[in-house]
C-alpha positions in Angstrom: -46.7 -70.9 -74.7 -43.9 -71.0 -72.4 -43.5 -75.2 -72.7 -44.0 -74.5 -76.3 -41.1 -72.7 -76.5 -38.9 -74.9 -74.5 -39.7 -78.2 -76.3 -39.2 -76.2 -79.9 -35.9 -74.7 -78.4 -35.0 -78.9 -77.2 -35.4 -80.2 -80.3 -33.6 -77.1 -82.2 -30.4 -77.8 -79.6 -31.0 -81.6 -80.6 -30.8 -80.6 -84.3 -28.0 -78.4 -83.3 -25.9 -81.3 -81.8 -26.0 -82.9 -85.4 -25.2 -80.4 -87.7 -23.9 -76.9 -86.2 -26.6 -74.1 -87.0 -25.7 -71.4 -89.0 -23.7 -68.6 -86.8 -26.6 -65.3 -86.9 -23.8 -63.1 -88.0 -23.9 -64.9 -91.5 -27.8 -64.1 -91.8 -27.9 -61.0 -89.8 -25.8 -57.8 -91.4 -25.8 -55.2 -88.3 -29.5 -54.5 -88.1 -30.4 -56.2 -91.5 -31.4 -59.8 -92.2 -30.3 -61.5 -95.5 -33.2 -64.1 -96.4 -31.7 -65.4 -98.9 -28.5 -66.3 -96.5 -30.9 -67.1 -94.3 -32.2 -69.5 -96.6 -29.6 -71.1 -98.5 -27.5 -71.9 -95.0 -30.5 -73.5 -93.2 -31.1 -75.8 -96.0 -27.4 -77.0 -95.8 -27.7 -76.9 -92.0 -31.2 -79.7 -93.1 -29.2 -81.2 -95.6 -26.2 -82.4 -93.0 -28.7 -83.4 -90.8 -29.3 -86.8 -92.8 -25.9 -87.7 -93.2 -24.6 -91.1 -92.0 -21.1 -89.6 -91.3 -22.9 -86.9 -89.0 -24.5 -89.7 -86.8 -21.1 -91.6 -86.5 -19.3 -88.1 -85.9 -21.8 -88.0 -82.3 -21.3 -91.4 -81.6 -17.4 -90.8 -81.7 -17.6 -87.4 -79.6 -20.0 -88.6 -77.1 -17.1 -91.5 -76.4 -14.4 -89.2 -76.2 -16.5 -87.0 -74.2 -17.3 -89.7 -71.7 -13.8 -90.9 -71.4 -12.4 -87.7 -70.7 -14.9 -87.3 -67.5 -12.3 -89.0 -66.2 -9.5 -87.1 -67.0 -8.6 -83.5 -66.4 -7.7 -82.8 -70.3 -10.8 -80.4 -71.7 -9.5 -78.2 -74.2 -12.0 -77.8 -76.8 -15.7 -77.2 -77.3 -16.8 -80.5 -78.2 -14.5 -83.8 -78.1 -12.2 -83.7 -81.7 -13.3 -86.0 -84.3 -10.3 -88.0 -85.2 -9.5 -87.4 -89.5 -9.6 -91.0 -89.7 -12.9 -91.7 -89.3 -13.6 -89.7 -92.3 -11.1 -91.0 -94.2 -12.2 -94.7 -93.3 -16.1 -93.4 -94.0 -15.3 -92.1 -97.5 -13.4 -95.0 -98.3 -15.6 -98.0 -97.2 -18.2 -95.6 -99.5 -15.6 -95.9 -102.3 -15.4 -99.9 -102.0 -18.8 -100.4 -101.8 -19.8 -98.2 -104.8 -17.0 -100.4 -106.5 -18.3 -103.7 -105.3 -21.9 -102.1 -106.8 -20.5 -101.0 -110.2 -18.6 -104.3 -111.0 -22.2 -106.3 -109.7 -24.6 -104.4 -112.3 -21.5 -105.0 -115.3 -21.4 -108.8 -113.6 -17.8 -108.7 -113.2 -17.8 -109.9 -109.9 -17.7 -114.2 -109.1 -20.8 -113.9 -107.1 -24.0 -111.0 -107.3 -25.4 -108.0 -104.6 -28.0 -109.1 -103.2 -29.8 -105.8 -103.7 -31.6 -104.8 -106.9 -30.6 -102.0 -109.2 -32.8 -99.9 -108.3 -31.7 -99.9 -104.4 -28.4 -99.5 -106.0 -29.1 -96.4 -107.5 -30.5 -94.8 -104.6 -27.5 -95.8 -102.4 -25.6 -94.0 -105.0 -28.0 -91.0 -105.0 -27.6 -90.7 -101.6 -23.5 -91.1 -101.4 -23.6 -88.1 -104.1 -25.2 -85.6 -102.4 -24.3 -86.1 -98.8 -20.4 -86.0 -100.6 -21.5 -82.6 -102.6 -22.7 -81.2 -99.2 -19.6 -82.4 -97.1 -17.7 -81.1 -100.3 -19.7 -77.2 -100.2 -19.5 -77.8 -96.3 -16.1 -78.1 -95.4 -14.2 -76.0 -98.5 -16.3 -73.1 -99.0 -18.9 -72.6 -96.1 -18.1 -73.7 -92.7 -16.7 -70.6 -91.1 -20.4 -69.4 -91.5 -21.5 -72.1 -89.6 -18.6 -72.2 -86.6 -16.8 -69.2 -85.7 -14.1 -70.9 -84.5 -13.2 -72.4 -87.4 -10.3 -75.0 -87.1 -8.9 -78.1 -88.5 -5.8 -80.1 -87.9 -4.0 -79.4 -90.8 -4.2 -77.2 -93.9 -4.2 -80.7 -96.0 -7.2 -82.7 -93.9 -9.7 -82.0 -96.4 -7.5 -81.6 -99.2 -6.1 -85.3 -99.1 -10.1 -86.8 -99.3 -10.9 -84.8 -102.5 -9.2 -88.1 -104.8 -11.4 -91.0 -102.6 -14.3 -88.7 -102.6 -13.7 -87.8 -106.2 -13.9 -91.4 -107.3 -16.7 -92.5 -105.4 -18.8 -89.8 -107.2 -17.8 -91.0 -110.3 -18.9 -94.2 -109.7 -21.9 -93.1 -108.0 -22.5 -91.0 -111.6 -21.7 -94.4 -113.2 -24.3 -96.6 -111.4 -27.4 -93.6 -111.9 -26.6 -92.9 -115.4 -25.1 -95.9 -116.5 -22.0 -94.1 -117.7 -18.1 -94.6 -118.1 -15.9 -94.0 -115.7 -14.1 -91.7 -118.3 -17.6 -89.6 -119.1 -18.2 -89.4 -114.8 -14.9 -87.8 -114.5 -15.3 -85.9 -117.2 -18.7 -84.6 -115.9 -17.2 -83.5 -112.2 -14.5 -81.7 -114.0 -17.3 -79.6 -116.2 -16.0 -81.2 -119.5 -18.6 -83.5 -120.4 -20.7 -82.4 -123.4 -22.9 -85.5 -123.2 -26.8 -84.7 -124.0 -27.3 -87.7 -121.6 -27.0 -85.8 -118.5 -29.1 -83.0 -116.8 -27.4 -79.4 -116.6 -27.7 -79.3 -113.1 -25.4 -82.5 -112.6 -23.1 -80.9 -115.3 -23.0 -77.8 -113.1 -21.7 -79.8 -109.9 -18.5 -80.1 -112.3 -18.0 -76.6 -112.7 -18.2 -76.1 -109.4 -15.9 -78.8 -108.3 -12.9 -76.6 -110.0 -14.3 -74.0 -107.4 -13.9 -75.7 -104.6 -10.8 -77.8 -105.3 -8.9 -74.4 -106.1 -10.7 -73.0 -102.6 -9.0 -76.4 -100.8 -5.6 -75.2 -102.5 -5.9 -72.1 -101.4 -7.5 -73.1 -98.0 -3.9 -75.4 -97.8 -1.6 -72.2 -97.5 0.1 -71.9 -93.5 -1.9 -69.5 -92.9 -5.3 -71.3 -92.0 -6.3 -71.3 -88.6 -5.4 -74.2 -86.3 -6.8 -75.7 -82.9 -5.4 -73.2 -80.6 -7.1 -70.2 -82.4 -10.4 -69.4 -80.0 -12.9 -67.0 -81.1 -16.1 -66.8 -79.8 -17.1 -63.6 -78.3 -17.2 -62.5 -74.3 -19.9 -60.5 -72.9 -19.2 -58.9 -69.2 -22.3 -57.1 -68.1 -20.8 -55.0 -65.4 -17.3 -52.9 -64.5 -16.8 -52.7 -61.5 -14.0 -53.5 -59.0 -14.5 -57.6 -59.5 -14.8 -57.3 -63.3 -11.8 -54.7 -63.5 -9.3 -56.1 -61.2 -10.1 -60.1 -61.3 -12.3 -61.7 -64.1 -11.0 -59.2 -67.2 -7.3 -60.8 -65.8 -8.4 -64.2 -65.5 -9.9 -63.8 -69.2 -7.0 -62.2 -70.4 -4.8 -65.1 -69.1 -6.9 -67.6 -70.7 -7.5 -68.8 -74.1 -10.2 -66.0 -74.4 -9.2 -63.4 -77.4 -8.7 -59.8 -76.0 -10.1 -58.4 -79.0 -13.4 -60.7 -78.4 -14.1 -59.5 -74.8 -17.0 -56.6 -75.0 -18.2 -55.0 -71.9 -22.1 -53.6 -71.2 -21.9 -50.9 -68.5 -24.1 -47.9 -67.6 -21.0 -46.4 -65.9 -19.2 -45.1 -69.2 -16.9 -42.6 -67.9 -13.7 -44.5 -68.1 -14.3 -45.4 -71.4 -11.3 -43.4 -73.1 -8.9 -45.1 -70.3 -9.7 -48.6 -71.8 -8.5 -50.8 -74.3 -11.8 -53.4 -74.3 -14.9 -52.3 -76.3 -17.1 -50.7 -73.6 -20.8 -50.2 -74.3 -23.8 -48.5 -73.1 -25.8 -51.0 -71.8 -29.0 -49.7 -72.2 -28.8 -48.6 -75.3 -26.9 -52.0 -77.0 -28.4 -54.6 -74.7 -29.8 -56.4 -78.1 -26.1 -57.3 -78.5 -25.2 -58.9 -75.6 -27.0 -62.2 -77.0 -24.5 -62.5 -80.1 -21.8 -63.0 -77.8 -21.3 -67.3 -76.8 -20.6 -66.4 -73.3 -21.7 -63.7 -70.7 -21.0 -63.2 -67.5 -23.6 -61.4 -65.4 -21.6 -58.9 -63.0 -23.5 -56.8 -61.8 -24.6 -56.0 -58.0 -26.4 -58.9 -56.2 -29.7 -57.1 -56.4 -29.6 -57.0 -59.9 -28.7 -60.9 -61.2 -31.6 -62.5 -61.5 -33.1 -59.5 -63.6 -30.2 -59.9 -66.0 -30.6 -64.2 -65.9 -34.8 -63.7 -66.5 -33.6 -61.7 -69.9 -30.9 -64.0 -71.0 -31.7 -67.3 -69.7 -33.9 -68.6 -73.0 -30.8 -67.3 -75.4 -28.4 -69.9 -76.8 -25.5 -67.8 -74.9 -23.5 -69.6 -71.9 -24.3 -67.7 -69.2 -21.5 -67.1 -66.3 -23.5 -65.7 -63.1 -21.1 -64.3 -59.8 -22.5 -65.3 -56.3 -24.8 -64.2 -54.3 -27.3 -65.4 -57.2 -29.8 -63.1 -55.5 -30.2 -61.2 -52.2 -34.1 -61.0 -52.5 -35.9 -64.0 -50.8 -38.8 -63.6 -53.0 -36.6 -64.5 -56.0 -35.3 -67.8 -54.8 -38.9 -69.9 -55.9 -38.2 -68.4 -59.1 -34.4 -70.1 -59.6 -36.2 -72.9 -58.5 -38.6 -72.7 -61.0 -36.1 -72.0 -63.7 -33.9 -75.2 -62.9 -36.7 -77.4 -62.5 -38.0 -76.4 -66.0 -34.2 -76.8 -67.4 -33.9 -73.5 -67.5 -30.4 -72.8 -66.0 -28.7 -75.6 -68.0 -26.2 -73.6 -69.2 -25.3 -71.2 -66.6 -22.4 -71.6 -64.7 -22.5 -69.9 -61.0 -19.1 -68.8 -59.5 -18.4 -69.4 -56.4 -14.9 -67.7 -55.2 -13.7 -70.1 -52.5 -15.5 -73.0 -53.2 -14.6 -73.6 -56.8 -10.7 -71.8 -55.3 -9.4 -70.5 -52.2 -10.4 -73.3 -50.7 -10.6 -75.7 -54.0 -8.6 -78.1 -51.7 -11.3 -78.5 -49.2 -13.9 -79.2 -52.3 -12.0 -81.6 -53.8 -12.1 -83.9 -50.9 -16.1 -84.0 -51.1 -16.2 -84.0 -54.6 -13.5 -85.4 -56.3 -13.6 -84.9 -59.5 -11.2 -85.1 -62.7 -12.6 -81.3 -63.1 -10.8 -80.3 -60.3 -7.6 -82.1 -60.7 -6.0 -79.9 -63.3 -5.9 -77.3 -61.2 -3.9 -79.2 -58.2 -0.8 -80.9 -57.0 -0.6 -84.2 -55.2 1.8 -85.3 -53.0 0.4 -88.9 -52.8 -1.9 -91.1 -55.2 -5.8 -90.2 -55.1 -6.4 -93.8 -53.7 -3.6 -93.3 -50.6 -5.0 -89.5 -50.1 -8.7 -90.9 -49.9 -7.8 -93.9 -47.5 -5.9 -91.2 -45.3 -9.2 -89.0 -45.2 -11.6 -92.3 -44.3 -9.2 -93.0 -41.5 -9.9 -89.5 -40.1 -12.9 -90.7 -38.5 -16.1 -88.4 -37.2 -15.9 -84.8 -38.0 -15.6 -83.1 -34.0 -15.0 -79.4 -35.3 -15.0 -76.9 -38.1 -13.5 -73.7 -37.8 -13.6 -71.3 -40.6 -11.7 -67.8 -40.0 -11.5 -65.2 -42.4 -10.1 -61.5 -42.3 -10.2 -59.7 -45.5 -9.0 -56.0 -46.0 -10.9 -53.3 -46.9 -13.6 -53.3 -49.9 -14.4 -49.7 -51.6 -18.0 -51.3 -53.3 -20.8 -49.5 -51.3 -23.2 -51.8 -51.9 -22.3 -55.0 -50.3 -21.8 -53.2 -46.6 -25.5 -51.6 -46.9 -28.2 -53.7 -44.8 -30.7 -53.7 -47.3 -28.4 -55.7 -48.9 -27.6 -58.1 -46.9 -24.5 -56.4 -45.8 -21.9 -58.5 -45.7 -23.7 -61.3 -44.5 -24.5 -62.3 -47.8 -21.3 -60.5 -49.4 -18.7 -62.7 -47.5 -19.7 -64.8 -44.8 -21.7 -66.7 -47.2 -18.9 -68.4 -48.0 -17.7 -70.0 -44.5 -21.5 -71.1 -44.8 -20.9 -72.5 -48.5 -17.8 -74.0 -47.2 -19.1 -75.7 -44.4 -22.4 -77.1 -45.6 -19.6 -79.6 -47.8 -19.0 -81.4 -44.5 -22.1 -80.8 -42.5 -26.2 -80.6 -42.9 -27.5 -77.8 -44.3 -28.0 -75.2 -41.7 -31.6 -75.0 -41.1 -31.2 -78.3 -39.3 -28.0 -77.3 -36.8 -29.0 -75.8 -33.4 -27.3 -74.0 -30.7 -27.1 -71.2 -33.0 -25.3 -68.0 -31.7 -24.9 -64.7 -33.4 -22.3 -61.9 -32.8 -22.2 -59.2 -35.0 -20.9 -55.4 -35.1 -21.1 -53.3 -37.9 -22.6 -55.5 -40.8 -24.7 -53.3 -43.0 -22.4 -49.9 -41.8 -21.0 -48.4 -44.8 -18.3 -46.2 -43.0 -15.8 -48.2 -44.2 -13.3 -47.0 -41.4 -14.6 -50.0 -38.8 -14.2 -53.4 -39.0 -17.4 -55.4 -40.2 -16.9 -58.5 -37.7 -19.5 -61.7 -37.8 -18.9 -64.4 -35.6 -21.2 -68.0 -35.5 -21.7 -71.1 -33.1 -23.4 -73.9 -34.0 -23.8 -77.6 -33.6 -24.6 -79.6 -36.2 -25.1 -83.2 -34.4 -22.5 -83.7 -32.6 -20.0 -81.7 -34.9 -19.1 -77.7 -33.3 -19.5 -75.3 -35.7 -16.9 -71.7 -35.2 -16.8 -69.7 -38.2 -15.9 -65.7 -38.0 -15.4 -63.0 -40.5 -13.8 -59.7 -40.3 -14.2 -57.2 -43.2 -12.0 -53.9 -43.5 -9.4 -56.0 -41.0 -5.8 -54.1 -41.3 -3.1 -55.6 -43.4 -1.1 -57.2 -40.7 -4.1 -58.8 -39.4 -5.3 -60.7 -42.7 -5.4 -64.3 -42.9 -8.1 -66.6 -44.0 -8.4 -70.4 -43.6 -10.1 -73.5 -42.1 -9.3 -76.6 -39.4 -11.6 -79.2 -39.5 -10.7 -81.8 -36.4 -11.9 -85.2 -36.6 -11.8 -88.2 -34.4 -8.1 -89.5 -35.6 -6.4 -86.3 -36.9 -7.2 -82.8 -38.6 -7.3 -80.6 -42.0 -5.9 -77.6 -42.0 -6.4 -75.4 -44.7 -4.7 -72.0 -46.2 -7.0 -70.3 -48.1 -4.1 -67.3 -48.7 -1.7 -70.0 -49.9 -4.8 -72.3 -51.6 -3.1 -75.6 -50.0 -4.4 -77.9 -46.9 -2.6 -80.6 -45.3 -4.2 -83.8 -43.6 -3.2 -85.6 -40.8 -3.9 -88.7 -40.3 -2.4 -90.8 -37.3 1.4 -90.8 -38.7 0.0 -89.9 -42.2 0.1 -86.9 -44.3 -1.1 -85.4 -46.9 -0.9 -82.2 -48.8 -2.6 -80.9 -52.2 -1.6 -77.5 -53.5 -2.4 -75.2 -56.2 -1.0 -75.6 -59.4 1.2 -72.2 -59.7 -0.3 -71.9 -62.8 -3.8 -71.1 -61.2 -3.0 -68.9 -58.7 -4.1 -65.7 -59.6 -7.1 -64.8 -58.7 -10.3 -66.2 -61.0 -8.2 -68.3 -62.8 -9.6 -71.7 -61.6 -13.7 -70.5 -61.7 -12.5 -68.7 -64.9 -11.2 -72.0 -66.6 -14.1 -74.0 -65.3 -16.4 -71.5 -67.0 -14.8 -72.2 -70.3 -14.0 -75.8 -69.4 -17.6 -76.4 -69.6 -18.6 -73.9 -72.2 -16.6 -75.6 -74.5 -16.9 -79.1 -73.7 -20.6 -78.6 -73.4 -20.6 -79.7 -70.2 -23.2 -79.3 -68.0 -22.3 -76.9 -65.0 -24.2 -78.5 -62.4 -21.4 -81.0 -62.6 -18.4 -78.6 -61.8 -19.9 -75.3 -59.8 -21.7 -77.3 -57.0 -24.2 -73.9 -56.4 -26.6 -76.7 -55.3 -26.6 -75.6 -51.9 -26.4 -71.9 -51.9 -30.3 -70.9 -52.4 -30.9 -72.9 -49.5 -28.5 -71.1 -47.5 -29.2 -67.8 -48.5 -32.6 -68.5 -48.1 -31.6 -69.5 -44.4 -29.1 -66.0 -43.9 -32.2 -63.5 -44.9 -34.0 -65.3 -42.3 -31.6 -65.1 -39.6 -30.6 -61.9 -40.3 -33.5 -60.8 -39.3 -32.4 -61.9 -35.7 -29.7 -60.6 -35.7 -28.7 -57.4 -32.8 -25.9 -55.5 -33.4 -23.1 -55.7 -30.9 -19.9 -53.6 -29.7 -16.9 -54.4 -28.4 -16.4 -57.9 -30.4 -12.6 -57.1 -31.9 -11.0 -58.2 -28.7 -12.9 -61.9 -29.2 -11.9 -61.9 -32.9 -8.4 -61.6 -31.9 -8.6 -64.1 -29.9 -10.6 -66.4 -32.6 -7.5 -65.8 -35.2 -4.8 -66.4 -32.9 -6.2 -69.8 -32.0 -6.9 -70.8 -34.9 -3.5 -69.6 -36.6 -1.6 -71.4 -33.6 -3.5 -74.7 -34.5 -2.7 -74.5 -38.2 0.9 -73.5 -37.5 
């Protein structure tokens, strides 16, 4: 049933890449469903399927969508459709319809080599994929995309003479007609017996929708930087309040359009977002484009089973689950093609430390968000030249976080809160960490709620011939916080500031820095823009989040934790870890 339902749901997304389904809020009033809506918009949503114009429209978007991989310019759900290829469709139609016209009157020095009959069905088929682009694009496409925008008010407006006339003669050729009687019969004035009522009726209707372009025409339309579509956040707590709602709010995201599913509705009156039980309203969330599954670790992958098989983008925050027994079943789910369109954050991969992922994987994605101070070919020669990776040193001290949750061991504790980054980080420029060895644990206080103690985590390994340091301290004082990386290779070093979101790279003589664009710098703002970034652009997330690795390592941390003893007495060697490490990246 299940591979049914996947290969009806491909070809329905195939279908859907054609010719934009119908939005379910044009069908679906509240809790009633118009069938007749229902009806009459599928069978346009058919109808555009056949059309020759559709076809070239994918052929044009697929590439500019290919050409801007290479660039960092993503600013709209699919790749814009330039008006001229409409205007250049509509006309060749209007010169060949011509060139068929003067060939059955034999006006023309030479004949068509096609018979009249094949004429009149390529003039059958010109007048009703016209009359559909005609009801489509004057009268009924803001029931078919929410975010309905055009260029300008007069795009449509300036085909309605070309498209006019090649109706006319397409009238002409099937009924052997006038030119004076076709236009007559699109402007409902034609009283000839001649033709059928229902072709009459297209003329009546044309006055319709030529006043609806007029109208349409007034400043007020919507234009491309109008973005609609609605934002689900399952989840308030102290992420959601304090970081994404910001980082939506800063983005092209709609206030207005952001709804939020909670079970904790006591703050309610203190908020301006529409705040919902999410129990009782859960049925909603899927009417909203994108959601983003916020809720405790423990909980995601509940959320992802109910949400995954919806048509909604799905934004997921890390861990993606704390349960071992859950990680066969993402794997099961993204072998099956099932996660296609979920996006999985990763806070200091995808941007504290954005600058250390960019040198692994280099992509335009990334580059919007940075600032050079050398050309990507100079930068990349300078980090070949470093050599063999000797050491990688990851040292973070973060103050104090009031979630309960993430400090209690059933949990993971902050083993899988925090230091799953550092791993995350470090598995960019090593093995995976099931194959390093000389592995040492020191730990104190991970999985202690009092939040009064430092949580501290320090880590040895060797990974070939590469030394591994990475340490963590959690409820650290404010005078002690700092978090970064040096990486020391054969022929110079990286040091990187994951406070300040920068790294520089010595090289020999050489150097190299790459910063974060100020614009970015609040916090979410990069995985935040990614999220849309490939929402919009339909862009498959696998390509920008780079989770990859992370049900491997947390596979590997609920293992080890296991192992793990905890210690007393470690701040002294922490101390001693940060001011080495700050004295080699000073």
């Amino acid at each position: 049933m299940g591979k049914i339902k996947r290969f009806f749901a491909k070809i329905n997304n195939t279908l859907n890449y054609i010719s934009t389904a119908p939005e379910r809020t044009s069908w679906e009033w509240g809790s009633y469903i118009s069938v007749l809506s229902f009806v009459f918009l599928r069978a346009i949503w058919l109808l555009r399927i056949f059309s020759v114009l559709q076809l070239l429209k994918i052929v044009v978007r697929e590439r500019i969508r290919i050409a801007k991989i290479f660039t960092a310019k993503h600013d709209s759900k699919r790749a814009d459709v330039p008006p001229g290829l409409q205007e250049i469709y509509f006309s060749l139609w209007l010169f060949l319809l011509l060139l068929f016209a003067c060939s059955l009157k034999n006006l023309l020095p030479f004949q068509v080599s096609l018979s009249p009959k094949s004429i009149k069905i390529f003039a059958t088929y010109f007048l009703i994929e016209s009359s559909v682009w005609i009801i489509y694009y004057t009268i009924l496409r803001r029931f078919f995309e929410e975010r309905y925008s055009i260029y300008h008010p007069i795009e449509y407006f300036v085909l309605i003479p070309i498209v006019m006339s090649g109706q006319a003669l397409a009238l002409s050729i099937i009924y052997s007609l006038s030119l004076d009687d076709s236009f007559l019969i699109l402007m409902g004035l034609s009283d000839n017996a001649k033709i059928q009522f229902y072709i009459k009726m297209i003329g009546i209707l044309y006055l319709a929708f030529v006043l609806s372009m007029i109208i349409n025409g007034f400043p007020s339309e919507k234009r491309k930087s109008d973005n609609f579509f609605k934002v689900a956040i399952i989840g308030y707590g102290d992420v959601v309040r304090n970081r994404i709602l910001p980082a939506l709010m800063q983005s092209s995201v709609r206030q207005n359009r952001i709804e939020i599913y909670t079970d904790d509705m006591e703050e309610k009156a203190a908020q301006i977002h529409k705040i919902k039980n999410l129990e009782t309203e859960f049925k909603n969330i899927i009417k909203c484009k994108m959601i983003w599954i916020c809720t405790p670790s423990f909980s995601h992958i509940e959320y992802l089973e109910k949400l995954y098989s919806s048509k909604s983008f799905l934004v997921m925050e890390k861990p993606i689950t704390i349960i071992k027994q859950e990680l066969n079943l993402v794997r099961r789910l993204k072998k099956n093609g099932c996660l296609e369109n979920v996006f999985f954050l990763s806070y200091y991969q995808l941007e504290k430390a954005l600058t250390l992922t960019y040198l692994v994987r280099p992509t335009s994605f990334y580059e919007k968000y940075l600032i050079f101070d050398s050309s990507k070919a100079k930068l990349f020669e300078n980090y070949q030249n470093l050599g063999q990776l000797k050491k990688i040193c990851i040292y973070m001290a973060e103050g104090e976080d009031k979630r309960v949750w993430p400090h209690q061991s059933e949990n993971g504790g902050q083993l899988l809160e925090t230091f799953l980054h550092h791993m995350v980080i470090a598995t960019q420029f090593l093995s995976l960490p099931s194959t390093w060895n000389e592995v040492t644990w020191k730990v104190e206080n991970n999985g202690v709620v009092d939040q009064s103690q430092p949580s501290i985590i320090i880590f040895y390994a060797k990974a070939g011939d590469t030394t591994i340091e990475l340490a963590m301290v959690k409820n650290a004082s404010k005078s002690e916080l700092f978090r970064g990386a040096k990486l020391t290779y054969e022929k110079g070093t990286i040091n990187a500031d994951f406070d300040k979101k920068q790294l520089e790279l010595h090289a020999g003589k050489a150097k190299n820095v790459i910063a974060t664009n100020q614009k970015y710098n609040h916090n979410y703002a990069i995985q935040t823009d990614l999220a849309i970034t490939s929402f919009e652009n339909q862009i498959s997330p696998w390509t920008i989040d780079g989770y990859e690795n992370q049900l491997e390592i947390i596979e590997w941390l609920i293992i080890e934790k296991e192992k793990l003893i905890d210690s007393v007495g470690l701040y002294p060697e922490i101390i001693n870890i940060k001011e080495r490490f700050k004295n080699h990246i000073a």
